[in-house]
Backbone bond lengths (Angstrom), bond angles and torsions (degrees), N, CA, C in turn:
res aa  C-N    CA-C-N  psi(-1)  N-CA   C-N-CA  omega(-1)  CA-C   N-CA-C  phi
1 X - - - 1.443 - - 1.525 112.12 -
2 X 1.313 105.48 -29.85 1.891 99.60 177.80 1.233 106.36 -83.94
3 X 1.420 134.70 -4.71 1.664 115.27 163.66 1.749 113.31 -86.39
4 X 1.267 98.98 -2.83 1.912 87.70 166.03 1.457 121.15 -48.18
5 X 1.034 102.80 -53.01 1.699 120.84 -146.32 2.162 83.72 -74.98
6 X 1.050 109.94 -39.53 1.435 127.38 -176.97 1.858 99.03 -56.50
7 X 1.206 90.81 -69.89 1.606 107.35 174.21 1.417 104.51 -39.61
8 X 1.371 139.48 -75.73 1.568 137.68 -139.93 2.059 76.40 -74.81
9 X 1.243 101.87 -47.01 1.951 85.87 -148.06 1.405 94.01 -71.13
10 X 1.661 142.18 5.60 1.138 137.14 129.06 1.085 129.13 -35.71
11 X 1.567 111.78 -80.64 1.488 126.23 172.17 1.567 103.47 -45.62
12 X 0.884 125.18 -101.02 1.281 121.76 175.55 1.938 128.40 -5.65
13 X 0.973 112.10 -30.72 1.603 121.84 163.24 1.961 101.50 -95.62
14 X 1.236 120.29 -39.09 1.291 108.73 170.14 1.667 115.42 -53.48
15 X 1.302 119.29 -37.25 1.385 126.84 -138.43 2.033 92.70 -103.29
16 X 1.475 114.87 -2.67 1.291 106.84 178.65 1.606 128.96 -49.52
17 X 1.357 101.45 -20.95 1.066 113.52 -179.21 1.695 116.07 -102.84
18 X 1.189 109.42 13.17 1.610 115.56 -171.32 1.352 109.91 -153.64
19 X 1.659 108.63 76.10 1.397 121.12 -155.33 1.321 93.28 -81.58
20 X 1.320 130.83 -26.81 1.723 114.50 -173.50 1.536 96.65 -82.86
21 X 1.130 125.85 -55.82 1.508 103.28 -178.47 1.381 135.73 -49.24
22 X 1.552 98.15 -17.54 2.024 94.34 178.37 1.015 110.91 -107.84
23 X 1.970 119.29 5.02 1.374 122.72 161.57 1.495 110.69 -60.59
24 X 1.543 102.97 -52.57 1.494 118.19 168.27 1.566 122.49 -28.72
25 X 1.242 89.40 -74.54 2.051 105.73 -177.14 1.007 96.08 -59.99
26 X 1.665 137.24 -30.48 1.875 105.35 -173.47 1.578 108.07 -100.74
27 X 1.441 108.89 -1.69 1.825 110.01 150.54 1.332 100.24 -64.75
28 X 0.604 128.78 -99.97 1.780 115.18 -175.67 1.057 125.10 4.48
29 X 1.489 107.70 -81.51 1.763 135.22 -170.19 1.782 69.54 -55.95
30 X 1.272 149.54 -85.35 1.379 111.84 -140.87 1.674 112.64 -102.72
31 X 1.073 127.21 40.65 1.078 120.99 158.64 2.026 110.41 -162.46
32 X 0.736 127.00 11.19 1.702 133.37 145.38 1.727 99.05 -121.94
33 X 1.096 148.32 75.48 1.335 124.06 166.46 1.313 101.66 -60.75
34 X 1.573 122.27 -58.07 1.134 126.51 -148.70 1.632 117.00 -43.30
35 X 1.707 108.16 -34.93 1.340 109.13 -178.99 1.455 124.09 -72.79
36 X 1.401 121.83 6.91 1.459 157.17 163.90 1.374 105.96 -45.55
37 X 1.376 102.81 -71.08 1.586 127.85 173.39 1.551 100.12 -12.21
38 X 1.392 93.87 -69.15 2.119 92.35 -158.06 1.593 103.23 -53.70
39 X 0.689 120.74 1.51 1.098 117.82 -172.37 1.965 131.00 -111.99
40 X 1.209 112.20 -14.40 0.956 137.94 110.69 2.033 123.90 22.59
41 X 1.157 98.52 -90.75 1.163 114.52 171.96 1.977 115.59 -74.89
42 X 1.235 111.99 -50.38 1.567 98.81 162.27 1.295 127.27 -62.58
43 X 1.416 125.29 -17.40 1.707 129.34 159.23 1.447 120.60 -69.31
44 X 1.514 106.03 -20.14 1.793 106.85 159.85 1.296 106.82 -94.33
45 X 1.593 138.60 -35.24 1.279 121.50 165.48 1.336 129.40 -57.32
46 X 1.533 128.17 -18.00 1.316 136.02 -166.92 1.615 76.50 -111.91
47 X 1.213 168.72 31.38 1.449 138.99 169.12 1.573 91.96 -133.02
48 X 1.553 111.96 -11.58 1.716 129.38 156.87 1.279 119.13 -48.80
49 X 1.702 92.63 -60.26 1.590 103.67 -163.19 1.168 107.55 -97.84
50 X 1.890 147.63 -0.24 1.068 130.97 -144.54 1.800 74.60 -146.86
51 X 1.324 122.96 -30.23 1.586 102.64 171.15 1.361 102.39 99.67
52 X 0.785 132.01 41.81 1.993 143.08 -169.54 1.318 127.43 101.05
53 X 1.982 92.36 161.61 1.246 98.88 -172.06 1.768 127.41 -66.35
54 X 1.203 94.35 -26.36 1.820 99.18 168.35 1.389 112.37 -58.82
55 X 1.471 119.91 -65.21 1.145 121.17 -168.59 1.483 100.14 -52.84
56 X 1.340 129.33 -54.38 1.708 125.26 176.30 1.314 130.60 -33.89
57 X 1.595 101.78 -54.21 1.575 110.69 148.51 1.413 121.48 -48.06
58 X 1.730 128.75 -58.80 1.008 96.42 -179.44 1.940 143.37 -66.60
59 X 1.485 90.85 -21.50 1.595 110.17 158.79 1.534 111.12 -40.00
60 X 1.444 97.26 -59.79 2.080 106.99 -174.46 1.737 113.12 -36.32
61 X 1.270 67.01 -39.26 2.162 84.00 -152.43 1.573 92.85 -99.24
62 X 1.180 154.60 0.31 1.511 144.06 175.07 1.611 101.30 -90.18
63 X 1.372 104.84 132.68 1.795 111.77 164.69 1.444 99.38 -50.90
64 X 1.499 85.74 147.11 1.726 102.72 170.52 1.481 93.21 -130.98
65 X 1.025 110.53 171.14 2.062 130.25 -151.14 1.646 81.23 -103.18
66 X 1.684 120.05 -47.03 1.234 112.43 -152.17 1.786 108.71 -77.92
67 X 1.760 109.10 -24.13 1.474 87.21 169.09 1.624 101.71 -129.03
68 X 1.739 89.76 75.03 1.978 111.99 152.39 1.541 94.35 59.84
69 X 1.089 140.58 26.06 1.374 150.87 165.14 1.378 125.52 89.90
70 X 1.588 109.48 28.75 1.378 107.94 -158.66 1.721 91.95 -106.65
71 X 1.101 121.06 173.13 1.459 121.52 178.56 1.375 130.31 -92.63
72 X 1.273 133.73 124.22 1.638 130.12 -173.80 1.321 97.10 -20.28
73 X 1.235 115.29 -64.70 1.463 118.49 -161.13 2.060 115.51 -36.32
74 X 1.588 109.81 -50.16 0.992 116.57 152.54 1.573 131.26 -30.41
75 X 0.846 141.25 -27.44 1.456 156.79 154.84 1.547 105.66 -61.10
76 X 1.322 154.05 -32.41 1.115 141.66 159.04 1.316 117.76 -37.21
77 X 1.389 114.70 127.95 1.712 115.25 -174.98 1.409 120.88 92.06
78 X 1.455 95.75 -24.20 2.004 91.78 -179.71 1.537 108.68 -102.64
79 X 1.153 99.05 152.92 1.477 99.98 173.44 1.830 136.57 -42.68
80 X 1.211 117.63 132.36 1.394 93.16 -154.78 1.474 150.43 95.05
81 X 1.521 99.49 -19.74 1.152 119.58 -151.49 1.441 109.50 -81.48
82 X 1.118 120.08 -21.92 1.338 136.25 175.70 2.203 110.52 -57.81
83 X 1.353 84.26 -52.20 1.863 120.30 -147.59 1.519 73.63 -74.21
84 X 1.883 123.11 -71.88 1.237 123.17 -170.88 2.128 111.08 -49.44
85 X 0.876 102.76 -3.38 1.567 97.89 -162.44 1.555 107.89 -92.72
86 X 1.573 84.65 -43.81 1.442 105.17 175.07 1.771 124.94 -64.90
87 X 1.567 86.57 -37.22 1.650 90.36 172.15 1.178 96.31 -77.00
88 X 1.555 152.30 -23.34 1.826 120.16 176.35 1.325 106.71 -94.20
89 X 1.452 113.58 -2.04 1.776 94.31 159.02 1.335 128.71 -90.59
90 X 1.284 126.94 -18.27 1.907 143.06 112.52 1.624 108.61 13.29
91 X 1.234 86.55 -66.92 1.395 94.80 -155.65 1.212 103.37 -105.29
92 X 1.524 138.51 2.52 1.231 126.83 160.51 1.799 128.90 -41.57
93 X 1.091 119.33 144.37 1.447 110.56 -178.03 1.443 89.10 -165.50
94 X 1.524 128.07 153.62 1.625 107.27 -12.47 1.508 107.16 -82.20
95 X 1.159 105.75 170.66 1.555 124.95 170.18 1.462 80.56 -58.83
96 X 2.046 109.64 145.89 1.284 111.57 153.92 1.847 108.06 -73.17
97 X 1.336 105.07 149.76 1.492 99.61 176.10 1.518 140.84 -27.51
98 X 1.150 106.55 -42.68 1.552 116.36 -175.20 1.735 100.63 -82.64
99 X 1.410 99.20 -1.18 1.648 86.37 178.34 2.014 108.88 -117.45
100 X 1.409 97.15 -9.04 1.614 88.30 151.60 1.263 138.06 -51.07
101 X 1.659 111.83 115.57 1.810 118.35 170.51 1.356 117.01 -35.23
């Protein structure tokens, strides 16, 4: 719970440049929080595998090829969005260095 507050004022300096997407996420954060929740647990699996909360953020917020260039982060609120997020952090590669076995 104490890396939330860490997390948003991340996102939130990530997202200066991507005013519709953090218009998005703070519709959420203030009116579905609850669907926040699932999510939760893939922000400790991605801060597992990627080695911090910055770097996690920056994962969130970078286009990915697999959904048409829009950012994981985009997937908050839609159906799925959790499950789909999780499968491209799955499948992320490469490990950044310090996180090679």
């Amino acid at each position: 719970m104490n890396r939330i507050p860490e997390f948003l004022a991340l996102l939130e300096s990530e997202l200066v440049d991507q005013p519709d997407l953090y218009a998005d996420l703070r519709a959420v954060m203030q009116f579905e929080p609850y669907s926040l929740l699932p999510w939760l647990p893939l922000l400790d699996a991605a801060a597992h595998k990627l080695g911090d909360m910055p770097t996690v953020v920056k994962w969130l917020t970078c286009p990915h090829i697999d959904l048409d260039g829009a950012a994981p982060a985009s997937l908050v609120g839609s159906d799925n969005g959790v499950a789909r997020a999780r499968t491209l952090l799955e499948q992320y590669e490469p490990l950044p260095p310090w996180r090679q076995p």
